[in-house]
C-alpha positions as CSV (number, residue, x, y, z in Angstrom):
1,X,12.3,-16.0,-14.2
2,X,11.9,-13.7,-11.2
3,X,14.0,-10.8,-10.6
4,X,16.5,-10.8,-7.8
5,X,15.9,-7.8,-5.8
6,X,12.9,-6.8,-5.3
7,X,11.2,-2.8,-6.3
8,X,8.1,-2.1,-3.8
9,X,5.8,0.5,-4.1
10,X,5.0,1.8,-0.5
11,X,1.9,3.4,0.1
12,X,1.8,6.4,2.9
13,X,-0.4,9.0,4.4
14,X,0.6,11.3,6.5
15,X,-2.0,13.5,9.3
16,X,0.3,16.9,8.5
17,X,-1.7,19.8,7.2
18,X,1.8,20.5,5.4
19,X,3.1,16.9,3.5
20,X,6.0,18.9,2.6
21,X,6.8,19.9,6.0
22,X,10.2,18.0,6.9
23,X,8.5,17.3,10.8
24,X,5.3,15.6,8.8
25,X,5.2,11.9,9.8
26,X,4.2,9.5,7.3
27,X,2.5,6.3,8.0
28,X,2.2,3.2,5.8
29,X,-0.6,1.1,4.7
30,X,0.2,-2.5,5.3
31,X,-0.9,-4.9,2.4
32,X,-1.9,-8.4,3.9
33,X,0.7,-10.2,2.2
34,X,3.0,-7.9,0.0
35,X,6.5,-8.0,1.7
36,X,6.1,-4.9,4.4
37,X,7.2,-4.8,8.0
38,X,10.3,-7.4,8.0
39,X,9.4,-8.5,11.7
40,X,5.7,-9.7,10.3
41,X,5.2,-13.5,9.3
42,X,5.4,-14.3,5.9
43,X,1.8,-14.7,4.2
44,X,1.5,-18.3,2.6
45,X,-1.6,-18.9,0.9
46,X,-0.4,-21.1,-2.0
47,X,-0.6,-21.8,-5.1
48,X,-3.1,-18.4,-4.4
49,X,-2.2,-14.7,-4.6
50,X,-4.2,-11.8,-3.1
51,X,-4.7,-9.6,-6.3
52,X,-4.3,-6.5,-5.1
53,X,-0.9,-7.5,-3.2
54,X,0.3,-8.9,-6.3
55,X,-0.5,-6.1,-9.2
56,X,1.8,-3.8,-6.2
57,X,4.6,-6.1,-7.1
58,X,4.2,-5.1,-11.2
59,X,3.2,-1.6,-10.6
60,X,6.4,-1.0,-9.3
61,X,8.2,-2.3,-12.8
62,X,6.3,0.1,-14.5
63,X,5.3,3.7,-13.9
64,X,2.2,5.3,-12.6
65,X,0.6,6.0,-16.2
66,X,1.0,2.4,-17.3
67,X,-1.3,1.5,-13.8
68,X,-3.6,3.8,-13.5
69,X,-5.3,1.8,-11.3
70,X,-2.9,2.2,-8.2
71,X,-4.1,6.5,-9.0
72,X,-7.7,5.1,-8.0
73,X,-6.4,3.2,-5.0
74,X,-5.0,6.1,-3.6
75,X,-7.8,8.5,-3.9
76,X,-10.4,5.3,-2.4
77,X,-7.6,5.2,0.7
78,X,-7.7,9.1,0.7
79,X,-11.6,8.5,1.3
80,X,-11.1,6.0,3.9
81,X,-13.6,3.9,1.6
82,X,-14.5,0.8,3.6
83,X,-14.4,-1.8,0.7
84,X,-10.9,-0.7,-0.1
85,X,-9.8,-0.7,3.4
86,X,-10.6,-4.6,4.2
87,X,-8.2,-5.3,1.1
88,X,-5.3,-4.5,3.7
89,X,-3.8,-5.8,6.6
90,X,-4.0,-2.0,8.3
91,X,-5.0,0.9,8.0
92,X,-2.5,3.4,10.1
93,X,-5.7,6.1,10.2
94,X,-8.8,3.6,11.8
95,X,-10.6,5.7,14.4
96,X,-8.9,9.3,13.0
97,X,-9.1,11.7,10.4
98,X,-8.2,10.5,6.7
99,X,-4.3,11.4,5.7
């Protein structure tokens, strides 16, 4: 069975030399088709999944030591690494410093 509401995790980056600074603005990483932006087009790629966009949806059931994985995703998208990049739809920091 599938759950009825939904838990996401959201990954963000913000340009702020202070991320605790209550002015910081933090941007979002779009996935190509994990539920995101409500006004984007549902992805429909059946009976396929991307992989990425779908280990998000049971990450978010579990915590952070039980995925390590999503630890290493953060640090690649810290790097702006290029092969991680073109697993998403966007990438809020093309053309600028990385968050």
């Amino acid at each position: 069975s599938i759950t009825k509401e939904r838990t996401e995790v959201i990954l963000q980056g913000t340009s702020s030399p202070d991320p605790n600074d209550p002015a910081a603005v933090w941007e979002e990483f779009e996935f190509k088709c994990k539920p995101g932006d409500l006004r984007r087009r549902p992805c429909l790629i059946s009976p396929y999944h991307y992989r990425l966009d779908w280990l998000m949806w049971f990450a978010a059931f579990q915590t952070y030591e039980q995925n390590e994985w999503i630890i290493h995703l953060a640090g690649k998208l810290l790097a702006q690494e290029e092969e991680t990049l073109s697993l998403l739809a966007t990438n809020p920091f093309a053309g600028r410093d990385p968050p």
